[in-house]
C-alpha positions as CSV (number, residue, x, y, z in Angstrom):
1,X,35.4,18.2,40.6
2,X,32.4,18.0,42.8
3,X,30.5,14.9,43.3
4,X,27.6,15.9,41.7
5,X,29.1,16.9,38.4
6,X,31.0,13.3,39.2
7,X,27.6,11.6,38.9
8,X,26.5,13.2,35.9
9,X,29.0,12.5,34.0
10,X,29.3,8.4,34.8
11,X,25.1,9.1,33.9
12,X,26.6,10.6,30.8
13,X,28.6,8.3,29.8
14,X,26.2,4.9,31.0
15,X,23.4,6.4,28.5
16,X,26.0,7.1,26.0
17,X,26.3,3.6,25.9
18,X,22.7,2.2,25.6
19,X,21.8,1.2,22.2
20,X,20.2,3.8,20.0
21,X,16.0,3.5,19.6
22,X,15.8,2.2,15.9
23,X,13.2,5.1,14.5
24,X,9.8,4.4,14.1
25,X,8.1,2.9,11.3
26,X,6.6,5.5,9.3
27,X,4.1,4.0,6.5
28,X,2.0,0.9,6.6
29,X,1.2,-0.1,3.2
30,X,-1.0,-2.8,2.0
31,X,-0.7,-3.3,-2.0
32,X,-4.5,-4.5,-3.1
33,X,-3.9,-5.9,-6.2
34,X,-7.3,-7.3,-8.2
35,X,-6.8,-10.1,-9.6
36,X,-10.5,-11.0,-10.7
37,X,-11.9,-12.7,-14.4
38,X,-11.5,-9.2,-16.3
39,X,-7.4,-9.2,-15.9
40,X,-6.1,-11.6,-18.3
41,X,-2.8,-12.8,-17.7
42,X,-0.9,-10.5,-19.9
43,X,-2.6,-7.7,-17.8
44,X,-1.6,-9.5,-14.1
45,X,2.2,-9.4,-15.9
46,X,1.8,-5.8,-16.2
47,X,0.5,-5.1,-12.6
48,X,3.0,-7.6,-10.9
49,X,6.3,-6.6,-12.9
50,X,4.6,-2.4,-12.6
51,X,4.4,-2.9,-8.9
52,X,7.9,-4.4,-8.4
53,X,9.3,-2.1,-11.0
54,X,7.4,1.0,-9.0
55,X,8.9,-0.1,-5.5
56,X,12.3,0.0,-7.1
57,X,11.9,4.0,-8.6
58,X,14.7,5.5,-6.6
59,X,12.7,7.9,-4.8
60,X,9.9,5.5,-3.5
61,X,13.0,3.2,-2.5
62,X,14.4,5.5,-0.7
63,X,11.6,7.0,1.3
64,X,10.7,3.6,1.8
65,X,13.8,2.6,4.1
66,X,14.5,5.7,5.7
67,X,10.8,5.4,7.1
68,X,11.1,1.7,7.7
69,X,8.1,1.0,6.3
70,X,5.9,-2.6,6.4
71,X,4.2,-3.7,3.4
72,X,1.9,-6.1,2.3
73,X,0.9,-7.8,-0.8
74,X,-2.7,-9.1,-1.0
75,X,-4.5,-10.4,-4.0
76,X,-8.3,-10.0,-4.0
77,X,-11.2,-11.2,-6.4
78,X,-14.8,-11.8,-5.6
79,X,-16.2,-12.5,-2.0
80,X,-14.3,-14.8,0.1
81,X,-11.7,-14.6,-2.4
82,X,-8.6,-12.7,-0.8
83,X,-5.1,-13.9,-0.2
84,X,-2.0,-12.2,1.6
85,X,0.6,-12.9,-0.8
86,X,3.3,-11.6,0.9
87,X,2.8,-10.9,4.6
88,X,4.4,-7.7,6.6
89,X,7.8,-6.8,5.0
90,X,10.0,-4.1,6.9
91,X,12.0,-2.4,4.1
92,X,15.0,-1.2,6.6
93,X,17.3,-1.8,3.3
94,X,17.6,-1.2,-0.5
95,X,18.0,-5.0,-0.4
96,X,15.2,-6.0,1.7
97,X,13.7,-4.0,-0.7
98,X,15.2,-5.4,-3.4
99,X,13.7,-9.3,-2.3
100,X,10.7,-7.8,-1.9
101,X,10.3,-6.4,-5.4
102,X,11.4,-10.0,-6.6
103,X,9.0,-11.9,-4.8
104,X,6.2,-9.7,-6.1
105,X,7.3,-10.9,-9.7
106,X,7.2,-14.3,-8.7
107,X,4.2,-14.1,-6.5
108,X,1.5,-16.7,-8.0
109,X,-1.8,-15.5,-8.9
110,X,-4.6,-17.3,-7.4
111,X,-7.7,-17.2,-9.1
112,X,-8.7,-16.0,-12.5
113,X,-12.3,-16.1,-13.0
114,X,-14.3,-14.3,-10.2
115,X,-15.7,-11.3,-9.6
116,X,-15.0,-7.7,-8.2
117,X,-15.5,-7.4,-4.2
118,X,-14.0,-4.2,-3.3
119,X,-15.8,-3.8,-0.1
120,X,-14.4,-7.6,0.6
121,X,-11.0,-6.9,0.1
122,X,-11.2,-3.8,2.2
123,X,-12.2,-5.6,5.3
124,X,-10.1,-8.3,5.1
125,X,-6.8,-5.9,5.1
126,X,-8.3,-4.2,7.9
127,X,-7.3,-6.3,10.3
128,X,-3.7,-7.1,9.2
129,X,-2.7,-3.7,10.8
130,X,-2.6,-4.7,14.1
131,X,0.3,-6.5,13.7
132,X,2.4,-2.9,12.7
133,X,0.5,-1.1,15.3
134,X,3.9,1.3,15.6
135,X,3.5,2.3,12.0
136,X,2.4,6.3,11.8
137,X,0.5,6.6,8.8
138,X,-1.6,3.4,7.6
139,X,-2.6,2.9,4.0
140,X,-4.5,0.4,1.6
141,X,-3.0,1.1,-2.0
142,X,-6.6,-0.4,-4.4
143,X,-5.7,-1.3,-8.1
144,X,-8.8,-2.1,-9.5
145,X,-10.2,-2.2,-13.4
146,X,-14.3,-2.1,-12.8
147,X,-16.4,-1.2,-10.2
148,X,-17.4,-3.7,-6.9
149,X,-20.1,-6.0,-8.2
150,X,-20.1,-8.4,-5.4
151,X,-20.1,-8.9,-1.7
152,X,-20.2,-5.9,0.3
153,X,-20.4,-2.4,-0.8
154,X,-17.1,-0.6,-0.3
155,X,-18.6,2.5,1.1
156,X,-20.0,-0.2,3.9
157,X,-16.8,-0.6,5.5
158,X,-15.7,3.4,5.4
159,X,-16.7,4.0,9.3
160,X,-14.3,0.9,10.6
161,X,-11.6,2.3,8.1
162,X,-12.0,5.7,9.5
163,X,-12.4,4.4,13.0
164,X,-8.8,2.6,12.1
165,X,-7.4,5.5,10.6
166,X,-6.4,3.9,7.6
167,X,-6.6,5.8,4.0
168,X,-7.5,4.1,0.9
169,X,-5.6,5.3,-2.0
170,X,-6.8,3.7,-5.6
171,X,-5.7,3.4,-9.1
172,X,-8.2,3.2,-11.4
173,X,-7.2,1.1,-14.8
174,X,-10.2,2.7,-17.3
175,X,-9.7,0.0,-20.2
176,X,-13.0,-1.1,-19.7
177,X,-14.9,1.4,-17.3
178,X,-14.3,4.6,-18.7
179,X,-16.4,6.2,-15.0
180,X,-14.0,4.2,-13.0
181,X,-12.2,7.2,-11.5
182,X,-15.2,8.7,-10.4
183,X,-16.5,5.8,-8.6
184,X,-13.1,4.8,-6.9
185,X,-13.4,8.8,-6.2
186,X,-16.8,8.3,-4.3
187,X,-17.5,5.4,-3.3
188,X,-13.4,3.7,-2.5
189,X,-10.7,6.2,-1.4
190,X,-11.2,7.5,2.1
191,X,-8.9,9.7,4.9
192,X,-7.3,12.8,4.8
193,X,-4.8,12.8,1.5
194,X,-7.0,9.9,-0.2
195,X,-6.6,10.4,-3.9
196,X,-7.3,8.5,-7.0
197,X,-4.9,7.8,-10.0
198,X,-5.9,7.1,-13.4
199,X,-4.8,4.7,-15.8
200,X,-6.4,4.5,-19.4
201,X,-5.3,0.7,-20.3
202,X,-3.1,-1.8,-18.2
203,X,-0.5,-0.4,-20.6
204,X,-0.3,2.8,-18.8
205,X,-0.1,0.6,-15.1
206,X,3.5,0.8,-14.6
207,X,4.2,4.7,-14.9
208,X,0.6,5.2,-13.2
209,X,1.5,3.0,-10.1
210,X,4.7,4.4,-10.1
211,X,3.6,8.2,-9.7
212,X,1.0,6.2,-6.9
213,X,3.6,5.3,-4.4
214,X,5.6,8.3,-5.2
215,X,2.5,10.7,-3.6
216,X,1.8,8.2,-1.2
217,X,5.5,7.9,0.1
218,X,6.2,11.5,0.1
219,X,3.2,14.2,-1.3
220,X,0.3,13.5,0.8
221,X,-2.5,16.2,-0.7
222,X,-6.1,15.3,-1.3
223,X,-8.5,14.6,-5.0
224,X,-7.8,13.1,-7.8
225,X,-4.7,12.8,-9.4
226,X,-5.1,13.3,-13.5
227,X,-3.1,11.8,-16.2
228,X,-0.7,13.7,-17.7
């Protein structure tokens, strides 16, 4: 054997040896959950236990820890009136998963009786992606059951989402704004693939935020997603 195919073999072998790279996170995904005076607390039942029960769908579980994916809970209301819930989670397991579905269920709700600041809410998960800088794609999930009627306009902060590359996906609960798609359509979603989901009550929240995070975990195509 000649020295040099000597050497490439103890090269071989040494990198053989070093520790696989863990694979990149794939999805960073912030769940914007309104919490403001129109939800009643039946209503925040049926987001919380939707959300958790949406996570859990097989599919979304499992594109969620073979992309080891980060996500965040926030709560939101009117201005000045946004909480992370549940900071970064990396879901590398069915059971990290799994905790994370269960603290959503628990997760407290914070207020009750403000008003609707989409624009607010937007800007204040802006930031929180610099902590999963590694992630590839970056997305703000909106629930939402009436238009922004406080604080600043949500098509305000579209530039410095665009300049972050971050999509805003939506879910538009109609019970009590029949137009709400359309709005969340023009004036909320934004970035290639951004689409809108309807829901006609809260009733209908759990199957609607369940096809959500289906598309957004594995179908990104653009426009509005109907109910069928």
């Amino acid at each position: 054997m000649s020295s040099g195919m000597g050497l490439s073999r103890v090269l071989f072998c040494c990198l053989a040896l070093l520790p696989a790279r863990a694979p990149a996170c794939d999805l960073a995904l912030v769940l914007a959950v309104d919490v403001s005076g129109s939800v009643d607390a039946g209503e925040y039942r049926l987001q919380m236990d939707g959300l958790a029960a949406g996570l859990r769908d097989s599919v979304v579980s499992e594109a969620l820890v073979r992309g080891r994916a980060q996500v965040l809970l926030m709560q939101w209301s009117g201005s000045s009136r946004q909480e992370v819930s549940i900071p970064w989670v990396e879901v590398t397991s069915f059971d990290a998963l799994e905790v994370l579905a269960e603290r959503i269920e628990a997760a407290p709700r914070p207020w009750q009786n403000y008003s609707t600041a989409i624009g607010e809410a937007l800007m204040q998960a802006l930031p929180h992606f610099d902590d999963v800088a590694d992630c590839d794609r970056r997305v703000i999930d909106v629930s939402g059951d009436g238009p922004s009627n406080e604080g600043m306009p949500p098509d305000d902060v579209r530039q410095r989402l665009k300049d972050a590359g971050i999509t805003v996906n939506a879910i538009a609960i109609e019970q009590s704004s029949p137009d709400l798609t359309a709005y969340f359509y023009e004036h909320v979603i934004r970035g290639e693939g951004a689409f809108v989901v309807t829901a006609n009550s809260f009733e209908d929240y759990p199957e609607r935020i369940r096809r959500k995070l289906l598309r957004e975990v594995a179908q990104q195509t653009a426009g509005v997603l109907p109910l069928q």
